[in-house]
C-alpha positions as CSV (number, residue, x, y, z in Angstrom):
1,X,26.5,2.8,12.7
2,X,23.9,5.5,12.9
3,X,24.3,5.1,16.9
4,X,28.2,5.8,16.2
5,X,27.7,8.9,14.0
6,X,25.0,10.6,16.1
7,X,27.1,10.4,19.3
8,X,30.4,11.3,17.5
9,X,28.8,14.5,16.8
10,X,26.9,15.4,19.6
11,X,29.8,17.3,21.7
12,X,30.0,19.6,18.1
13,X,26.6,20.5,18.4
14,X,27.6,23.7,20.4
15,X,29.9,25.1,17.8
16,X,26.7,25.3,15.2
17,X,25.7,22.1,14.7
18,X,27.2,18.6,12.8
19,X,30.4,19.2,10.4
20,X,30.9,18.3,7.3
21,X,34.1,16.6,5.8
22,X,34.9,19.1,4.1
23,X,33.8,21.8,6.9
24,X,37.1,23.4,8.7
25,X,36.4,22.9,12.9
26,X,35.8,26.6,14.3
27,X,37.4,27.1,17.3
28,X,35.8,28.7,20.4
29,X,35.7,32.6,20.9
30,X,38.7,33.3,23.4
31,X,37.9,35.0,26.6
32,X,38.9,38.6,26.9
33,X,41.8,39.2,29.6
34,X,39.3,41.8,30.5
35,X,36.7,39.2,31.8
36,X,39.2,37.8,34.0
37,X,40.3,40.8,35.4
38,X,36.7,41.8,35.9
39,X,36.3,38.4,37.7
40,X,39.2,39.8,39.9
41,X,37.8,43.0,40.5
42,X,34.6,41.9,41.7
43,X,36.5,39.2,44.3
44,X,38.9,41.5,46.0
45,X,35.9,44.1,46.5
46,X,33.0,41.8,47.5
47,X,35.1,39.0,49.2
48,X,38.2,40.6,50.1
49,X,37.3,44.2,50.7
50,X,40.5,44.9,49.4
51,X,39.2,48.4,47.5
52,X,42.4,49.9,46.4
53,X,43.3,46.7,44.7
54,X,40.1,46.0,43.3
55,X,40.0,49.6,41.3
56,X,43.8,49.1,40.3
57,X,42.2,45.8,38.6
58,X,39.6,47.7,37.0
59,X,42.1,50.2,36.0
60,X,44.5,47.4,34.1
61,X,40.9,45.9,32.5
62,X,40.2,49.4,31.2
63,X,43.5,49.3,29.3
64,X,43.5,45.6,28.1
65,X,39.9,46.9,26.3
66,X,41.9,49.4,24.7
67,X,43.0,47.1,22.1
68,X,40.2,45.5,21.4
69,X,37.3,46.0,18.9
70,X,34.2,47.4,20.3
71,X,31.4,44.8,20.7
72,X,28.4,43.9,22.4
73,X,30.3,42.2,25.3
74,X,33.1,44.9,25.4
75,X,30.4,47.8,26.4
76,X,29.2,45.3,29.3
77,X,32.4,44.7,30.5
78,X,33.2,48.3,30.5
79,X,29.9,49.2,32.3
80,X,30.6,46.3,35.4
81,X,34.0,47.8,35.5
82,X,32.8,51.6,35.7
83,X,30.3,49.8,39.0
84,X,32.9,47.9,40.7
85,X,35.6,50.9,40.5
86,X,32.3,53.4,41.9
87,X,31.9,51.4,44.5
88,X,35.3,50.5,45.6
89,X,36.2,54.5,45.5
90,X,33.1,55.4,48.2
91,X,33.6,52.8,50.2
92,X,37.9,54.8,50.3
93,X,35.7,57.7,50.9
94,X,37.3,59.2,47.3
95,X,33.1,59.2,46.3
96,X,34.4,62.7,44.8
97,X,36.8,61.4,42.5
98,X,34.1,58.9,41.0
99,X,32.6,61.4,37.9
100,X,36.3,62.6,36.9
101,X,37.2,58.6,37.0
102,X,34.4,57.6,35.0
103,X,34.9,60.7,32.4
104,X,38.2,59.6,31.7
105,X,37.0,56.4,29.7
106,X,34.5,57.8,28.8
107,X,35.1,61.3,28.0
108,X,31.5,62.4,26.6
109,X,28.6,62.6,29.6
110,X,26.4,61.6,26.4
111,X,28.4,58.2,26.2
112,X,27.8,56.9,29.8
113,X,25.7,53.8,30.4
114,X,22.7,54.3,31.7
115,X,23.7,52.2,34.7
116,X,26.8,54.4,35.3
117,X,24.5,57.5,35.2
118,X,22.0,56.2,38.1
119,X,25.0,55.3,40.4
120,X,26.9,58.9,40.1
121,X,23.1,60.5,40.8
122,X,22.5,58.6,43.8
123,X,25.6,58.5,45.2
124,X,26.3,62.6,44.8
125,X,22.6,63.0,46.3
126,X,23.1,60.8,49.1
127,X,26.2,62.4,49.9
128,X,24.4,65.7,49.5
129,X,26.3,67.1,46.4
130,X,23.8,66.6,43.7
131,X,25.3,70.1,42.0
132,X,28.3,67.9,41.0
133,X,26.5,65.6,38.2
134,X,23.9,68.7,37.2
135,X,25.8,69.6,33.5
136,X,26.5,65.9,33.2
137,X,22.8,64.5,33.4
138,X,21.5,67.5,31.5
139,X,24.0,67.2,28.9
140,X,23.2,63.0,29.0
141,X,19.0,63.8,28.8
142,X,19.4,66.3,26.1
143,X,21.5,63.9,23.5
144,X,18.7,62.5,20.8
145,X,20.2,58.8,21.0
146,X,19.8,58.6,24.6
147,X,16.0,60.0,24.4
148,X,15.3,56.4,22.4
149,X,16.5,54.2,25.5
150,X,14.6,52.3,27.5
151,X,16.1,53.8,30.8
152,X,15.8,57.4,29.6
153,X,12.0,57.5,31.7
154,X,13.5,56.8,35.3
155,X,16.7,58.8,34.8
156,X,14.7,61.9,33.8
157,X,12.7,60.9,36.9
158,X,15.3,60.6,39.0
159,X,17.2,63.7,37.7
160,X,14.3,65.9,39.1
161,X,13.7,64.1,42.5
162,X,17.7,64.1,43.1
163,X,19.2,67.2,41.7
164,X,16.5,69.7,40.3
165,X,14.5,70.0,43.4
166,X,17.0,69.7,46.2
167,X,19.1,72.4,44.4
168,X,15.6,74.5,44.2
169,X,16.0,74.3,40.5
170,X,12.2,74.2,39.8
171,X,11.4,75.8,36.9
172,X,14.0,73.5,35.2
173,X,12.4,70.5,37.4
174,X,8.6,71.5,35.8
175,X,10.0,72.2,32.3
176,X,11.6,68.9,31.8
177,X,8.5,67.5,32.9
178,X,5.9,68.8,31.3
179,X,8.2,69.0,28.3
180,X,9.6,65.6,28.0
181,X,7.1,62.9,25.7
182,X,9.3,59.9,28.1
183,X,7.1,60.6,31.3
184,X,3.6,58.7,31.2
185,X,0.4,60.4,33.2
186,X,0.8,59.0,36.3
187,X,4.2,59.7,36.4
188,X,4.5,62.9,35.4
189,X,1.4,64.1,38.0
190,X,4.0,62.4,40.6
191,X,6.7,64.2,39.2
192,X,4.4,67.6,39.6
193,X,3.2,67.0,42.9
194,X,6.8,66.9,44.4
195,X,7.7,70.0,42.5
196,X,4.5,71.8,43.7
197,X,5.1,70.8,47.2
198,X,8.9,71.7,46.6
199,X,8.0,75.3,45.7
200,X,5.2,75.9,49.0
201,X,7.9,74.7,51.3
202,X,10.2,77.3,49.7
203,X,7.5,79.5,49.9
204,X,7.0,79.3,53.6
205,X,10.9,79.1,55.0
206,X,10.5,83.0,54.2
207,X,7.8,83.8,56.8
208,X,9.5,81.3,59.7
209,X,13.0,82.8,59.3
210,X,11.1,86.3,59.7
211,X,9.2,84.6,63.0
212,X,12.9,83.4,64.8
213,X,14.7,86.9,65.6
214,X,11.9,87.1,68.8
215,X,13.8,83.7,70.3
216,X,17.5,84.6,69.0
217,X,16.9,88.1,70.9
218,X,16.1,86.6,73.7
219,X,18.8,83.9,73.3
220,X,21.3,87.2,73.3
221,X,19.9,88.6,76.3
222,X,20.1,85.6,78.1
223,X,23.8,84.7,77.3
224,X,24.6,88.3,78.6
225,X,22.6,88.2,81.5
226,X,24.8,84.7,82.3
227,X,27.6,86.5,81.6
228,X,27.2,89.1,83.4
229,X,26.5,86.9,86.9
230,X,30.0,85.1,85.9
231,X,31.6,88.6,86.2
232,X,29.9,89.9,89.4
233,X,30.5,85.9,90.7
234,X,34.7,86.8,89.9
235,X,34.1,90.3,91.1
236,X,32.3,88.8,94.6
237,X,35.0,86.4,95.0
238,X,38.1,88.5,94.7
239,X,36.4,90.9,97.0
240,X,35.7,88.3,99.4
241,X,39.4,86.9,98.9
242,X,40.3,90.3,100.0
243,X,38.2,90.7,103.0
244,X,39.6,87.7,103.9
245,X,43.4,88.2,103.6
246,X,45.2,88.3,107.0
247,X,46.3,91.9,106.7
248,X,42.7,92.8,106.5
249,X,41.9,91.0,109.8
250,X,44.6,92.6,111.0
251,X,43.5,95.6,110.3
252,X,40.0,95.0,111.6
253,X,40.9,93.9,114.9
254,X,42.9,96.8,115.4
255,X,40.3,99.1,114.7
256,X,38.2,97.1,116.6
257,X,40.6,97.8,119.6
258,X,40.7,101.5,118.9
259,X,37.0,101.9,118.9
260,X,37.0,100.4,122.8
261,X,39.3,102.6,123.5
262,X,38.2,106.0,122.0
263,X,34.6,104.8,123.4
264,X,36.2,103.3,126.9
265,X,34.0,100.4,126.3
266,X,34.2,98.4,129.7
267,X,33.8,94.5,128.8
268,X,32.9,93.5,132.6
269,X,29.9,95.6,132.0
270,X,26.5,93.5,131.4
271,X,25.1,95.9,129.0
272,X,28.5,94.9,126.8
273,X,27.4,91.5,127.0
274,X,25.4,90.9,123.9
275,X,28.4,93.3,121.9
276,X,31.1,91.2,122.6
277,X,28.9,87.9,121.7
278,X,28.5,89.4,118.3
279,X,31.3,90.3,118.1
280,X,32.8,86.6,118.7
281,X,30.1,85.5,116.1
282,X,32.0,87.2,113.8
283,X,35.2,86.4,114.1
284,X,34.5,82.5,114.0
285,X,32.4,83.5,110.6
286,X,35.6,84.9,109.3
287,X,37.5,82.2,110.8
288,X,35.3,79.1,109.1
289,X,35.2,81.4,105.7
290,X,39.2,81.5,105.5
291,X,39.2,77.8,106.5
292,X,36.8,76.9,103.9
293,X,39.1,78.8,101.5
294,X,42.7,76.9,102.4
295,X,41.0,73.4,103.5
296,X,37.8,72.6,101.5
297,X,38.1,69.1,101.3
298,X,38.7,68.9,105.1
299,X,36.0,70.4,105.9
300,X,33.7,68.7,103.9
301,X,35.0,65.5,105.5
């Protein structure tokens, strides 16, 4: 009998141990809708990489939680939907929308998980917009119940290495630094070090842009110089077109013809002979030019 009534009650052991007689049976919490539809979510973005249907999922989640009392599981839920809808609007390329999507469940910066937080700073510094989430993690750091959080240490951290310094922000950047009790030593000498090293390089892009009008002048004068050989090249070859026309030989062998006979040139003379051999030089020049002109491809065959 004792056999009988310890394994009789061993499947109740999960709902808080043996009942009683008299002890109503307590039934098992129901699963949110919202679990399932975060189960959804997560398959048609990982598995599917259906994105615009995974963040319409998240979206109907979002307003399932609506109606239901705030808990410790509800602000988890919330949180993995906020990181699967993120995700599924970068990889649409709509990574601008994400802050304004996240805000409107949210609507106070000071309320956003800490997990939210890190993905909208490293996904508007990778994308090189870090501006975007500036008022949002400021407002986020400076709210007393976030200051008591665990994570509050490496988003301050991250907020200076992502937004303060590449926005050249570093008097903020050393303030919150030296200011803030959250850093420890070594952390906030690291934190330091990248601001110091921040503000030489700023120092120093001064005195190089000064040093790059010598190669930019010279860059100028070149590309004028080029273009100015492209103008006498068009120049040349219209001139040459036109020393080449027919009416122009036309008119050169007539004055050619003039000259012999205004000088009474006699071609059976041997003194003429080395003339009229330059003479036929040049005509097969002008010849082989105009040929090259009309036929280039023949002649290069």
């Amino acid at each position: 009998m004792k056999n009988d009534a310890s394994t009789s009650a061993a499947p109740l052991k999960g709902l808080g141990g043996p009942l009683r007689s008299s002890e109503p049976a307590r039934a098992l919490p129901a699963v949110s809708p919202a679990v399932h539809l975060l189960e959804e979510a997560s398959d048609l973005l990982v598995v599917h990489l259906d994105f615009p249907a995974a963040l319409e999922t998240c979206e109907r989640a979002w307003e399932s939680l609506a109606e239901e009392p705030a808990s410790g599981t509800v602000v988890e839920v919330k949180c993995s939907l906020c990181v699967v809808g993120i995700q599924a609007l970068a990889e649409m390329d709509r990574w601008r929308e994400v802050l304004s999507w996240v805000l409107q469940y949210y609507q106070d910066p000071e309320k956003l998980p800490p997990k939210v937080l890190e993905l909208c700073i490293l996904l508007y510094s990778k994308m090189q917009e870090p501006g975007a989430v500036l008022t949002v993690v400021d407002a986020w750091l400076q709210d007393p119940d976030n200051q008591g959080l665990p994570e509050y240490r490496s988003l301050a951290e991250l907020h200076v290495l992502r937004v303060l310094l590449p926005l050249g922000r570093l008097s903020e950047a050393e303030g919150l630094a030296l200011g803030s009790a959250a850093f420890r030593e070594e952390q906030q000498e690291e934190v330091l070090q990248a601001i110091r090293t921040a503000r030489q390089q700023s120092t120093q892009e001064p005195l190089s842009s000064q040093e790059q009008p010598k190669p930019s002048q010279e860059g100028s004068f070149s590309r004028k110089l080029m273009s100015l050989l492209r103008l006498l090249h068009r120049l040349w070859g219209s001139v040459a077109s036109h020393l080449l026309s027919h009416p122009f030989r036309k008119s050169l062998l007539a004055a050619l013809i003039l000259c012999l006979l205004v000088l009474r040139f006699d071609p059976a003379s041997p003194s003429s002979l080395p003339f009229i051999y330059q003479l036929a030089q040049l005509f097969r020049r002008i010849q082989k030019a105009t040929l090259s002109r009309l036929y280039p491809l023949a002649l290069r065959d």
